[in-house]
VMD Tcl script that draws the C-alpha trace (Angstrom):
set ca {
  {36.67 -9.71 17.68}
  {34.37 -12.73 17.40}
  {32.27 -13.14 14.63}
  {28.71 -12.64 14.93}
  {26.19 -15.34 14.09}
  {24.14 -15.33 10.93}
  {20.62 -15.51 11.07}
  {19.47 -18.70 9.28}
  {17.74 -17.71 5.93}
  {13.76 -18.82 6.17}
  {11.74 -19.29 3.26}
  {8.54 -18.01 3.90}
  {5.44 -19.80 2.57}
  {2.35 -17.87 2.03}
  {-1.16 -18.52 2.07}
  {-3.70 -17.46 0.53}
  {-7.60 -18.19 1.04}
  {-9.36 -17.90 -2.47}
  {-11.47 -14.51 -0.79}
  {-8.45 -12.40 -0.31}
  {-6.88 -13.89 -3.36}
  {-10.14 -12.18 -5.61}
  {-9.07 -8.78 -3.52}
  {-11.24 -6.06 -3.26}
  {-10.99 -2.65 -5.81}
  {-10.29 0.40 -4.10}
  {-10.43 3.47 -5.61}
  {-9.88 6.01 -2.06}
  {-7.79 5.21 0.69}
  {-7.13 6.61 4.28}
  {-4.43 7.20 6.59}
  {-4.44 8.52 9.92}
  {-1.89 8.13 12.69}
  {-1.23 7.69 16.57}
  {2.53 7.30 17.97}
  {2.58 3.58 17.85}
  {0.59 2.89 14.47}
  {-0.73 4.00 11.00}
  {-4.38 2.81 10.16}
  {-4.84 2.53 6.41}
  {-8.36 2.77 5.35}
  {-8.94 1.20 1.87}
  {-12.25 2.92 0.50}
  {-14.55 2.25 -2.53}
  {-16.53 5.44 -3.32}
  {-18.84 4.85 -6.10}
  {-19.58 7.72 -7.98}
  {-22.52 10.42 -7.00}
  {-23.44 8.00 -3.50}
  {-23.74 9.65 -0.63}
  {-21.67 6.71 1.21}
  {-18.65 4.61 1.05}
  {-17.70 1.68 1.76}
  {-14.30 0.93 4.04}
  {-13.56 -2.33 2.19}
  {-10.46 -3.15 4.28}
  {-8.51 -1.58 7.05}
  {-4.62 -2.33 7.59}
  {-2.79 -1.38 11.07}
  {0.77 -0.76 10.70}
  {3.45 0.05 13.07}
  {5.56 3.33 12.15}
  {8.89 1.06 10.95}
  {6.72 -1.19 8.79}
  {5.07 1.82 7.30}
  {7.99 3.47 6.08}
  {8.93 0.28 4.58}
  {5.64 -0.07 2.98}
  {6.24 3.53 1.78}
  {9.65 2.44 0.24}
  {8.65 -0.66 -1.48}
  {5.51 1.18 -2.96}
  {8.01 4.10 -4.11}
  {10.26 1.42 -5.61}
  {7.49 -0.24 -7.55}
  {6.00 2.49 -8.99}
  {9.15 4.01 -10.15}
  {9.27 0.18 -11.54}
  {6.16 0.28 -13.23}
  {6.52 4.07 -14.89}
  {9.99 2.79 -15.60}
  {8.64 0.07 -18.17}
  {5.10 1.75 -18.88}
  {5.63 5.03 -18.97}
  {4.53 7.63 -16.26}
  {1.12 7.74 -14.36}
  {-0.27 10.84 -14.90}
  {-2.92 12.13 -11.95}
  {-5.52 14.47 -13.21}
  {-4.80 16.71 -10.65}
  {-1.19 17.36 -12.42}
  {-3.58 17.34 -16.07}
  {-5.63 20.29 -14.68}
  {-2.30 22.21 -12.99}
  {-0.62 21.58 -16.38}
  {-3.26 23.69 -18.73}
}
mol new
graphics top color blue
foreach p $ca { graphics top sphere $p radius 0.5 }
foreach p [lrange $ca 0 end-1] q [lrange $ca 1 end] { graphics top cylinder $p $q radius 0.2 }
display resetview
């Protein structure tokens, strides 16, 4: 059986223009689906406006975006891990 080749590792080098290195707050996002993408629709809403904003939108194909999902799983998990858990106020209200 012959060995198979090894991809060469690559060291990727990001950049990063000083506008999307500010980044935008978000406080509503999103997602809707077709069979060969996920749109993610990253919202600010501020509070009693009749509008909102769509500050960014992100198109993903359906492999990335279960990667995404894993890697956002993992770093929450993370973050509670060290910080302690992020309570939603929907789980407040359910919980008295």
């Amino acid at each position: 059986m012959a060995d198979t080749p090894k991809m060469a590792e690559v060291q990727l080098q990001l950049q990063l223009d000083e506008a999307i290195a500010d980044g935008q707050y978000c406080n509503m996002a999103l997602i809707n689906h077709a069979e060969t993408e996920f749109v993610l629709d990253f919202i600010f809403v501020q509070p009693q406006a009749p509008k909102a904003k769509v500050r960014s939108r992100i198109l993903l194909s359906p492999q990335h975006m279960k990667r995404l999902l894993a890697a956002m799983a993992d770093n929450v998990a993370r973050y509670e891990a060290r910080f302690g858990p992020i309570v939603l106020r929907e789980e407040k209200e359910r919980a008295h």
